[in-house]
N, CA, C and O atoms as a GROMACS GRO file, in nm:
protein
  316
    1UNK      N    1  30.942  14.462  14.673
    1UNK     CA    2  30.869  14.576  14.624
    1UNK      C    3  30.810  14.547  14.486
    1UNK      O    4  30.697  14.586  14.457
    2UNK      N    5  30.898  14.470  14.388
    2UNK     CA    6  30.849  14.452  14.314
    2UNK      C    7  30.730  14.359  14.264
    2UNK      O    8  30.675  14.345  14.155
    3UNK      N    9  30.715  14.313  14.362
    3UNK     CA   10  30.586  14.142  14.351
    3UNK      C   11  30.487  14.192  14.453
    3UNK      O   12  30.380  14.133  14.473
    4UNK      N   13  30.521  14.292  14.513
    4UNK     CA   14  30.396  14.391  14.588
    4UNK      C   15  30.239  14.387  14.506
    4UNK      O   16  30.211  14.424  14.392
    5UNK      N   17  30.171  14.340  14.590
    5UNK     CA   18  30.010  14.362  14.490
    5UNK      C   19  29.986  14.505  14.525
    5UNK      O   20  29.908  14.557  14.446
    6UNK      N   21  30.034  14.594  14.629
    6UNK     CA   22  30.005  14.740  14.613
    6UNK      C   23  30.138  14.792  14.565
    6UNK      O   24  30.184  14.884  14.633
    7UNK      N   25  30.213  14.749  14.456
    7UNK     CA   26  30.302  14.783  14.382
    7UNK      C   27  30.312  14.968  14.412
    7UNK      O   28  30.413  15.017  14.464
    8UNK      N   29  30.213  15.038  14.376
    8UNK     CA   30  30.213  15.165  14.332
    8UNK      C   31  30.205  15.243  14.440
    8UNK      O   32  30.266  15.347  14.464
    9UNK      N   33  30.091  15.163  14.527
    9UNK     CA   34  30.078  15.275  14.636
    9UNK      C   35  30.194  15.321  14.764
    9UNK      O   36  30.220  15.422  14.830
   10UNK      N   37  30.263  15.125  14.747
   10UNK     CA   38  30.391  15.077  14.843
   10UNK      C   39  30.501  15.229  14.804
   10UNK      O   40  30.526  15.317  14.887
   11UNK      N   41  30.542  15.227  14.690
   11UNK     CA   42  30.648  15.292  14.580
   11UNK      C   43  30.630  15.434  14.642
   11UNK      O   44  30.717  15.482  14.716
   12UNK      N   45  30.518  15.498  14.610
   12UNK     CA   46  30.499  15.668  14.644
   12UNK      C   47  30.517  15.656  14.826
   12UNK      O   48  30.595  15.736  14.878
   13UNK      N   49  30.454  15.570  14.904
   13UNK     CA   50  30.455  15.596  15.021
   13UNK      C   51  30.632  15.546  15.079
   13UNK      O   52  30.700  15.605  15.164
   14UNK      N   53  30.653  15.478  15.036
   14UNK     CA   54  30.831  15.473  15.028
   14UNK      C   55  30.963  15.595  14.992
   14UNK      O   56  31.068  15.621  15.051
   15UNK      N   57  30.918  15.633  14.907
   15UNK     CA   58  30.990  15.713  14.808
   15UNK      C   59  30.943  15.848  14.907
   15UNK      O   60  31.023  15.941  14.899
   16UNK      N   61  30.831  15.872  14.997
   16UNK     CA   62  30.792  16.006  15.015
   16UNK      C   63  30.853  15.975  15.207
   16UNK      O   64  30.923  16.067  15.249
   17UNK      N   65  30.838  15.904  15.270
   17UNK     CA   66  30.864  15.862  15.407
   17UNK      C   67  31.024  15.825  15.429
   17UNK      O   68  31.055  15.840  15.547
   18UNK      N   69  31.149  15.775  15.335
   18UNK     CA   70  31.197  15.723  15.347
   18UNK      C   71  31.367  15.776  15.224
   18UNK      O   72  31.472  15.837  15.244
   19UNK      N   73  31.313  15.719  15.124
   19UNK     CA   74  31.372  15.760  14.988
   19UNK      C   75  31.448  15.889  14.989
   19UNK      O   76  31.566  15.923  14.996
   20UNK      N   77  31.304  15.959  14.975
   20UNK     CA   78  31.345  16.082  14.924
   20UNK      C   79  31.487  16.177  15.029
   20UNK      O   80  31.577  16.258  15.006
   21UNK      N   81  31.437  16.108  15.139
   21UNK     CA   82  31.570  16.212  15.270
   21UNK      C   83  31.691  16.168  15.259
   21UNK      O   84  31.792  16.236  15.277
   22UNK      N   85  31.687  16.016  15.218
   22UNK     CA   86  31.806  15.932  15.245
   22UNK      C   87  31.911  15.999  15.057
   22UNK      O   88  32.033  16.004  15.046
   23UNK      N   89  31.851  16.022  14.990
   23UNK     CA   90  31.849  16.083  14.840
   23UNK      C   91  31.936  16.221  14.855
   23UNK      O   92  32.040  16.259  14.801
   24UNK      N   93  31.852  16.274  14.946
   24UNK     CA   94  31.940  16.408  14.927
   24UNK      C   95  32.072  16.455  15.031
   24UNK      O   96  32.158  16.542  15.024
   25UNK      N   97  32.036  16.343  15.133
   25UNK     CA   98  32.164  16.305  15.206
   25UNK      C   99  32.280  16.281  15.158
   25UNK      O  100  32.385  16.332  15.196
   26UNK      N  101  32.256  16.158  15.028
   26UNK     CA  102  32.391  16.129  14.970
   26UNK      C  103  32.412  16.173  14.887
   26UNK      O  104  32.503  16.123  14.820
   27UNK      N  105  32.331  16.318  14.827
   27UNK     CA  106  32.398  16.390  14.706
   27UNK      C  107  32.411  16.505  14.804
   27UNK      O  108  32.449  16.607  14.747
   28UNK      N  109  32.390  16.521  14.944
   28UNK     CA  110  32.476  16.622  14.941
   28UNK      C  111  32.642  16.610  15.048
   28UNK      O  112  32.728  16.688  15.088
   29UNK      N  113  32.603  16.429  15.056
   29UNK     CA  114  32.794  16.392  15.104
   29UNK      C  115  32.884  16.400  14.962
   29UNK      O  116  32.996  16.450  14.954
   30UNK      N  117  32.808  16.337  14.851
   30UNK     CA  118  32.836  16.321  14.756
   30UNK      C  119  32.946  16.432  14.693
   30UNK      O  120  33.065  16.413  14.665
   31UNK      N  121  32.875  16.540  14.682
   31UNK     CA  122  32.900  16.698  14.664
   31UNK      C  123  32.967  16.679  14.548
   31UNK      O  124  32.933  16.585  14.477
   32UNK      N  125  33.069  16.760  14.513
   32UNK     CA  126  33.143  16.749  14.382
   32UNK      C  127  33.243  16.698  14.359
   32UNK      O  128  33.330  16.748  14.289
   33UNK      N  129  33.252  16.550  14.431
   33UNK     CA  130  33.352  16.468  14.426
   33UNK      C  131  33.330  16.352  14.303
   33UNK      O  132  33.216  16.335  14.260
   34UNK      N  133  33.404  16.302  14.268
   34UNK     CA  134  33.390  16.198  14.118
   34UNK      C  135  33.289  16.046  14.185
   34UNK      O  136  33.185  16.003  14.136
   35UNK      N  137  33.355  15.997  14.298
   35UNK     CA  138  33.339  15.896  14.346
   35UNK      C  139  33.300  15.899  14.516
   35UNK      O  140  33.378  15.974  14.574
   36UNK      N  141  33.210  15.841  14.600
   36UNK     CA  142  33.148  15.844  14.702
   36UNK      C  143  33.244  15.932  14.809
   36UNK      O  144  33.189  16.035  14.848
   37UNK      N  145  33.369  15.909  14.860
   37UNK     CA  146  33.454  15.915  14.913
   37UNK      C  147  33.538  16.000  14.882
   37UNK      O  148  33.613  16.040  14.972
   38UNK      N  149  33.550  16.053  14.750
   38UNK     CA  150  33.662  16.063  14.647
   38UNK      C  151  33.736  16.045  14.573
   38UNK      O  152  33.786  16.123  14.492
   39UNK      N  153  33.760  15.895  14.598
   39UNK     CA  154  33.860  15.823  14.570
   39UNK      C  155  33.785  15.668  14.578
   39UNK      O  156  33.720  15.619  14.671
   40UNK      N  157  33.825  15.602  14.425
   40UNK     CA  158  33.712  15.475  14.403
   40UNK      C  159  33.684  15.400  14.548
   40UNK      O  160  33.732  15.436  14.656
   41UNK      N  161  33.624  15.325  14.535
   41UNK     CA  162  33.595  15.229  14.710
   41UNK      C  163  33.498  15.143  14.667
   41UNK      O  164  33.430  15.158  14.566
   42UNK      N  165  33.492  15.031  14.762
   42UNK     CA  166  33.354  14.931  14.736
   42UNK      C  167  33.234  15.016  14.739
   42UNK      O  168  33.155  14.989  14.648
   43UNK      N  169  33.206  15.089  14.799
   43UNK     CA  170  33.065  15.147  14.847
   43UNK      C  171  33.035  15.186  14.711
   43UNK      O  172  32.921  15.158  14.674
   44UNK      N  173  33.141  15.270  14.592
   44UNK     CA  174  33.035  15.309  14.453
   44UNK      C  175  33.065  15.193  14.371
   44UNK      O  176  33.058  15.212  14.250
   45UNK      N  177  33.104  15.055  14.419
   45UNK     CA  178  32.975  14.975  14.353
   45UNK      C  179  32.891  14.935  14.369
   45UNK      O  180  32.826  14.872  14.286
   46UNK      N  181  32.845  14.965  14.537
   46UNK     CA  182  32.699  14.957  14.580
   46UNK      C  183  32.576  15.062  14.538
   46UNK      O  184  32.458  15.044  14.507
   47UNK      N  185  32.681  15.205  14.554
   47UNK     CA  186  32.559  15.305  14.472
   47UNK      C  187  32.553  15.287  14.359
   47UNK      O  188  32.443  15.317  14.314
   48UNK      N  189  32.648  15.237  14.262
   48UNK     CA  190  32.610  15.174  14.085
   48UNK      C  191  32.489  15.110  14.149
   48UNK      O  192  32.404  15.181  14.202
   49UNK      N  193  32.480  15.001  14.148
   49UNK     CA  194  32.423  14.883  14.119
   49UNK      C  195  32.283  14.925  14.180
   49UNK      O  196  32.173  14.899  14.132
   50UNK      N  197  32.317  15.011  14.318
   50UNK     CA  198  32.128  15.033  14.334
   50UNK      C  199  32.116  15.132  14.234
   50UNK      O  200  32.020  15.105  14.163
   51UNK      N  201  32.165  15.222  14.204
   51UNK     CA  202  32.148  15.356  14.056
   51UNK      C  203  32.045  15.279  13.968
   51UNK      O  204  31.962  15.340  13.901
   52UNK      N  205  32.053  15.123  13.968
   52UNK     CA  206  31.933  15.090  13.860
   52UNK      C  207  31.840  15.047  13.896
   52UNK      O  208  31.760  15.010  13.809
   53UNK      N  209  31.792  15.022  14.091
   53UNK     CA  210  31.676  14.990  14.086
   53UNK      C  211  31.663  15.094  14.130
   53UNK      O  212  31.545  15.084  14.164
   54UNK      N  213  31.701  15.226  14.170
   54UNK     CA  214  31.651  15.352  14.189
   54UNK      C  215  31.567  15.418  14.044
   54UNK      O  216  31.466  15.488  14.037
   55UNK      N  217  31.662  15.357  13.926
   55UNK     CA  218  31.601  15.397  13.778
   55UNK      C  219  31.483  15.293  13.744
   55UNK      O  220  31.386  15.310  13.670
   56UNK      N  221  31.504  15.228  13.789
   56UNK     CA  222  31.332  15.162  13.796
   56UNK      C  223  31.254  15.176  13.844
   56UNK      O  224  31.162  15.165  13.764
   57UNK      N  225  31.207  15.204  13.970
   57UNK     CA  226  31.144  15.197  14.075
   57UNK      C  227  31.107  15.391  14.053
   57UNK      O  228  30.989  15.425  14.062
   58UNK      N  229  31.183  15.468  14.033
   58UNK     CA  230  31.165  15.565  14.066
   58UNK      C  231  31.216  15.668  13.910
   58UNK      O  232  31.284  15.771  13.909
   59UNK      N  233  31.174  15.617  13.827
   59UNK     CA  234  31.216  15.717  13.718
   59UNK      C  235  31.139  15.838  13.679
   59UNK      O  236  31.168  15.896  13.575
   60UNK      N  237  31.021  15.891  13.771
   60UNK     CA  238  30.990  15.997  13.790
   60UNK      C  239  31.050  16.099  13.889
   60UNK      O  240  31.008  16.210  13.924
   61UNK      N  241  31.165  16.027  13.926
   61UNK     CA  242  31.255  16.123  14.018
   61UNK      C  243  31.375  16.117  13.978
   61UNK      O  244  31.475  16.107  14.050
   62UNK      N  245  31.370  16.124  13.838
   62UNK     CA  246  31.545  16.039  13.828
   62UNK      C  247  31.646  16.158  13.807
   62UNK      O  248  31.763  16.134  13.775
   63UNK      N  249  31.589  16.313  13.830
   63UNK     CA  250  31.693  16.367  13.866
   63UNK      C  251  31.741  16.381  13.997
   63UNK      O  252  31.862  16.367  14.014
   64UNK      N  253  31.677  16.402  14.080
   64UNK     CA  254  31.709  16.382  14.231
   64UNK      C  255  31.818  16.240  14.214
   64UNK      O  256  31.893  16.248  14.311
   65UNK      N  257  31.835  16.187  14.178
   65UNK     CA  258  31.938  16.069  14.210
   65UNK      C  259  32.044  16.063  14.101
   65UNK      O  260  32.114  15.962  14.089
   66UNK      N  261  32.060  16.180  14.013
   66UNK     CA  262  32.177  16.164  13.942
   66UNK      C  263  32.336  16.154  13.952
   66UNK      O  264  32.412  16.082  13.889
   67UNK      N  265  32.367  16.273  14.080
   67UNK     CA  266  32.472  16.205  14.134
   67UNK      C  267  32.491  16.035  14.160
   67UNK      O  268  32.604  15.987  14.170
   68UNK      N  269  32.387  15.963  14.169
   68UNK     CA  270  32.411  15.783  14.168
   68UNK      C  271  32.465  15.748  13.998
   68UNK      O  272  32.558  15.678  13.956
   69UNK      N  273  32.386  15.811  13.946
   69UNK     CA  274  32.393  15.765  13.797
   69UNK      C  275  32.500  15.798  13.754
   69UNK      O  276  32.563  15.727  13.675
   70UNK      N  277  32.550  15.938  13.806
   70UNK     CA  278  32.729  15.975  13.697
   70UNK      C  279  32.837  15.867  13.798
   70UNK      O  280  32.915  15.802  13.728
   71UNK      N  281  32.846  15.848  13.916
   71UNK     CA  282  32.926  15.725  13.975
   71UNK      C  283  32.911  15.645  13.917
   71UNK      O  284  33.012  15.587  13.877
   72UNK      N  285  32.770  15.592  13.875
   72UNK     CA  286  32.794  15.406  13.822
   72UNK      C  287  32.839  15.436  13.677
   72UNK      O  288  32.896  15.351  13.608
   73UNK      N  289  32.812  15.560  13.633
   73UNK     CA  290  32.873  15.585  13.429
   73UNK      C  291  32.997  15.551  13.484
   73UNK      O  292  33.047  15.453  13.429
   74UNK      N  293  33.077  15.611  13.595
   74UNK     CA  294  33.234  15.609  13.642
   74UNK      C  295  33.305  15.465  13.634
   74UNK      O  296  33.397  15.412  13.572
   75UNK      N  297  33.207  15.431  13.732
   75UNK     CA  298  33.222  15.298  13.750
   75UNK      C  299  33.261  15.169  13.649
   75UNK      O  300  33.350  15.084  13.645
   76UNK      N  301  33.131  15.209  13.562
   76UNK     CA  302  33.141  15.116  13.431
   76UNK      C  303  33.241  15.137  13.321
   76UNK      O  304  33.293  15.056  13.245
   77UNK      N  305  33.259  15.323  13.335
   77UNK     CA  306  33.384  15.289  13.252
   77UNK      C  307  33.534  15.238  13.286
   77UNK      O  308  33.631  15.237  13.210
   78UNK      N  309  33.525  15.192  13.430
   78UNK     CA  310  33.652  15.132  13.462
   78UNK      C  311  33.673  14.989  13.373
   78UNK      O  312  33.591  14.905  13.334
   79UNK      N  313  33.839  15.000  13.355
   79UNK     CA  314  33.883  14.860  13.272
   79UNK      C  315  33.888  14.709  13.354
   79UNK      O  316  33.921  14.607  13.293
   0.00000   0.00000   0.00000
């Protein structure tokens, strides 16, 4: 996506077909639990780690994906 020569147009038609459903899917499994599951697991260090190409790729939506972002804060503050 990123070495895309239609960089911009790829991004909106992604984010609007695809993104955006899969987004509100997992904030609303997510719900008001700390961590994906509840309880730490491999999977929120998979939602960390995409949390930052979601914050790249898409930082005109970056509230829609904040539940990703307070997991990976979780995440990172583990010792």
């Amino acid at each position: 996506m990123f070495y895309s020569p239609n960089y911009e147009t790829e991004r909106v038609r992604l984010y609007d077909s695809k993104v955006k459903n899969k987004i509100e899917e997992l904030n609303k499994f997510i719900g008001d639990k700390e961590y994906l599951l509840g309880y730490l697991t491999l999977a929120d260090f998979r939602i960390a780690e995409a949390s930052y190409y979601m914050e790249k790729l898409y930082n005109d939506h970056e509230e829609e994906f904040k539940k990703m972002v307070q997991i990976r804060k979780r995440v990172e503050g583990l010792p």
